[in-house]
C-alpha positions in Angstrom: -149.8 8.8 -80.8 -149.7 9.9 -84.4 -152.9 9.9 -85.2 -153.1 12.6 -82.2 -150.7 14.1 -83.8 -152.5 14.4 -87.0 -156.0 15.0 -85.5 -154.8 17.9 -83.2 -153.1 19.2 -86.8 -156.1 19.4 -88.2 -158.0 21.0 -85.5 -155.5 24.0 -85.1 -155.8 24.2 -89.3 -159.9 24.8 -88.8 -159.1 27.6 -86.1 -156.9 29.7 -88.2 -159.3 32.5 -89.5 -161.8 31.5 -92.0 -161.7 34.1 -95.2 -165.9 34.8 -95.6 -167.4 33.6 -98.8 -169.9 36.2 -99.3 -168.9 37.6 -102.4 -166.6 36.9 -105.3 -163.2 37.6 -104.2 -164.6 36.1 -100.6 -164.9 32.5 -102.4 -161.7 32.9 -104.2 -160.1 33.2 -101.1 -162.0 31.0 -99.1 -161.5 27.9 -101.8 -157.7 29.1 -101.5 -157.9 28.6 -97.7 -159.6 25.1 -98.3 -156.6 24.4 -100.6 -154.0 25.1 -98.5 -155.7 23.1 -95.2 -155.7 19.8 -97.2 -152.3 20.2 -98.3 -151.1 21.0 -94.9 -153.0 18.1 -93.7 -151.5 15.4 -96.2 -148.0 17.0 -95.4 -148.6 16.0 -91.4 -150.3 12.6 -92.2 -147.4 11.6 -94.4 -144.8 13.0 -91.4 -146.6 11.2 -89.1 -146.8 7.9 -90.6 -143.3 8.1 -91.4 -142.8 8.5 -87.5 -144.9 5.5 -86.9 -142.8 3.2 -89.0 -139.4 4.8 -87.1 -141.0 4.2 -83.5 -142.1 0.8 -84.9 -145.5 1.4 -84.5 -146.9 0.6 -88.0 -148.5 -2.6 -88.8 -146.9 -5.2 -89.2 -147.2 -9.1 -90.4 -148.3 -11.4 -87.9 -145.5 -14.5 -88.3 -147.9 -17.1 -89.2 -146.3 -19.4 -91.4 -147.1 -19.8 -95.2 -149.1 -22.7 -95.8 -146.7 -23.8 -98.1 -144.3 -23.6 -95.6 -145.3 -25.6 -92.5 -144.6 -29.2 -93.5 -141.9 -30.9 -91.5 -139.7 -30.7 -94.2 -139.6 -27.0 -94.2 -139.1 -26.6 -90.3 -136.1 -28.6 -89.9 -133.6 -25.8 -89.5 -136.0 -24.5 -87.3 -133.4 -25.5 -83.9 -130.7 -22.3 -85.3 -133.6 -19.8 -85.0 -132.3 -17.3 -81.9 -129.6 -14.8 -81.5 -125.9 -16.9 -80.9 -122.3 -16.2 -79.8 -119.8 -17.7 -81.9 -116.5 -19.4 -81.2 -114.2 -20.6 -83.2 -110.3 -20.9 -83.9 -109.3 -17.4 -83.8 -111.9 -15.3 -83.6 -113.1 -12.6 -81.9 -114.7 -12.9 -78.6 -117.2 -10.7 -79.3 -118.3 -12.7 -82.9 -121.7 -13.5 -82.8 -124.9 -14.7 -84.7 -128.6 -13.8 -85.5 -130.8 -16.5 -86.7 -134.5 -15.5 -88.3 -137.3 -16.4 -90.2 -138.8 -14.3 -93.3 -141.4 -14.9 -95.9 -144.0 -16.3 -93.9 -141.5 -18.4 -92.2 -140.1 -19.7 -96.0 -136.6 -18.2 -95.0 -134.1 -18.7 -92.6 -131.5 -16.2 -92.3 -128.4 -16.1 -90.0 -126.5 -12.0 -90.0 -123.5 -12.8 -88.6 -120.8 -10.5 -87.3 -116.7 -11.7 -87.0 -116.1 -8.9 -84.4 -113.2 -7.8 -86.4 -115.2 -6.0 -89.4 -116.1 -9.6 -91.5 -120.2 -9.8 -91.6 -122.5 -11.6 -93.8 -125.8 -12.8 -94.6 -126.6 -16.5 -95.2 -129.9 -17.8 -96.6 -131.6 -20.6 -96.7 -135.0 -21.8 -98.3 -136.5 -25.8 -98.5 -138.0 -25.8 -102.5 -141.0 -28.3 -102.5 -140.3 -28.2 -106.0 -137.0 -31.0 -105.8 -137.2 -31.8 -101.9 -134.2 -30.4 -100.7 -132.3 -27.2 -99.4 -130.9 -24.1 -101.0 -128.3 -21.5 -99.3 -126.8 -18.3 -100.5 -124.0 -16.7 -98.6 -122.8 -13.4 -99.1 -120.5 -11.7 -97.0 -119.3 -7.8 -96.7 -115.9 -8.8 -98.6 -117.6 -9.8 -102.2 -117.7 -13.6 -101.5 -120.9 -15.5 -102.9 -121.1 -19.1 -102.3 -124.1 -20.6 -103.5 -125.3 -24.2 -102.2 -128.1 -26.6 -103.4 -129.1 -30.1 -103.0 -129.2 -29.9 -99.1 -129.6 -33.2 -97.2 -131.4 -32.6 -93.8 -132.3 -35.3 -91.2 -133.6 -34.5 -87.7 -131.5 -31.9 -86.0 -128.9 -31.5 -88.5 -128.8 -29.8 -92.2 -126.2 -30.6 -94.9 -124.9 -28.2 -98.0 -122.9 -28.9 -101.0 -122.0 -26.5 -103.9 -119.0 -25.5 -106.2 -116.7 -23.0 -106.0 -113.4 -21.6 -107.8 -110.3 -21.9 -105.9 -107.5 -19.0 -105.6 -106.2 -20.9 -109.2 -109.3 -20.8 -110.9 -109.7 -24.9 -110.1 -112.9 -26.5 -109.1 -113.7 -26.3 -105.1 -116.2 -28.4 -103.7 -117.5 -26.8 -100.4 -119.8 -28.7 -97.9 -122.0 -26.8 -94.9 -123.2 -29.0 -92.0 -125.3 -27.3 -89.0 -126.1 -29.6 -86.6 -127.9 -28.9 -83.6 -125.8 -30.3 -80.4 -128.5 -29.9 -77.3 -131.4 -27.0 -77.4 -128.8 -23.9 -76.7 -125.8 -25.7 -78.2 -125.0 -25.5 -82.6 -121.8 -26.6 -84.4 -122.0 -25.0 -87.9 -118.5 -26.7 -89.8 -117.7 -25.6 -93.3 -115.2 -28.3 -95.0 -113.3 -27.8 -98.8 -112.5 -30.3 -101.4 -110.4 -29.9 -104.4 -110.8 -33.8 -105.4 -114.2 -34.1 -105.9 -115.3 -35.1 -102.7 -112.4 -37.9 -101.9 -110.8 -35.8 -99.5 -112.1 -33.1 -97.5 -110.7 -30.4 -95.0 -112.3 -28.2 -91.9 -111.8 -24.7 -93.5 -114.6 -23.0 -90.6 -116.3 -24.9 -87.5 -117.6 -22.4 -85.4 -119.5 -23.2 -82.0 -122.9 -21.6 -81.9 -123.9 -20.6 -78.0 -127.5 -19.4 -77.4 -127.4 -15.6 -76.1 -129.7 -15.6 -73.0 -131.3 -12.1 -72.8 
């Protein structure tokens, strides 16, 4: 469509009248009509493209995986991919989840939305580097929890990391997604503030698939 767009531009550019080139001030003005057809031909490429990106028509990648990225290792949270309702202890009926892959598949993200104005992005990456999972969450009220040395066995992924408590003490926060049945995920989020003796259910949210 754009392309149309552009060509048909172009077309009506060489109709306008053509200054002749016959003499002196002829070629000054015909070199100034030349001029002025490339630039407005630029301007409608670059308005054009710009249009094919808003109607989602420009290229785009293809969403084969990285080769670094296929292993079995890397394709265990792979179960959460898909677009979720949410339900936990008080919270909104209309919370609800997104779950996607990015960089060749190396990512997973999960956008989530409270229903009640609380969103966030999570993250999550397998390094080949130390064999094990990584997770940053950030949500829209300045909170950055970041995990590493996730545990993952089939069907279920595990996250520990440090945090500061409302005191300035030492919190020890655990993530555990676990996949239930194919359209069924329990995501719980547990706190400890003795090292790991003790630990208590801060978050467990019930992850329904969203059929289209």
């Amino acid at each position: 469509m754009c392309r149309v767009v552009v060509f048909s531009t172009f077309i009506g550019m060489l109709s306008m009248d053509r200054p002749s080139g016959n003499d002196y001030a002829g070629s000054i003005l015909l070199i100034a009509w030349e001029r002025d057809v490339m630039a407005n031909l630029a301007r409608n490429y670059v308005s054009a493209a710009m249009a094919m990106v808003m109607l989602g028509l420009a290229p785009h990648a293809t969403g084969a995986a990285s080769p670094a990225c296929i292993d079995a290792a890397s394709r265990q949270l792979d179960f959460w991919v898909g677009n979720w309702t949410v339900g936990a202890a008080g919270s909104s009926p209309t919370a609800h989840s997104k779950v996607y892959l990015a960089l060749d598949k190396c990512m997973v993200i999960e956008s989530w939305d409270g229903g009640r104005g609380h969103r966030g992005e999570n993250m999550f990456a397998y390094s080949a580097d130390d064999k094990s999972w990584h997770g940053l969450f950030v949500d829209n009220e300045g909170r950055v929890h970041v995990f590493s040395g996730g545990k993952a066995s089939p069907g279920q992924v595990e996250f520990t990391g440090p945090s500061a408590g409302p005191k300035g003490a030492t919190v020890l926060n655990r993530v555990t997604i676990v996949r239930i049945r194919a359209d069924k995920v329990e995501q719980t989020w547990e706190k400890s503030t003795d090292n790991g003796v003790t630990w208590s259910v801060a978050f467990r949210g019930e992850y329904s698939r969203a059929h289209p």
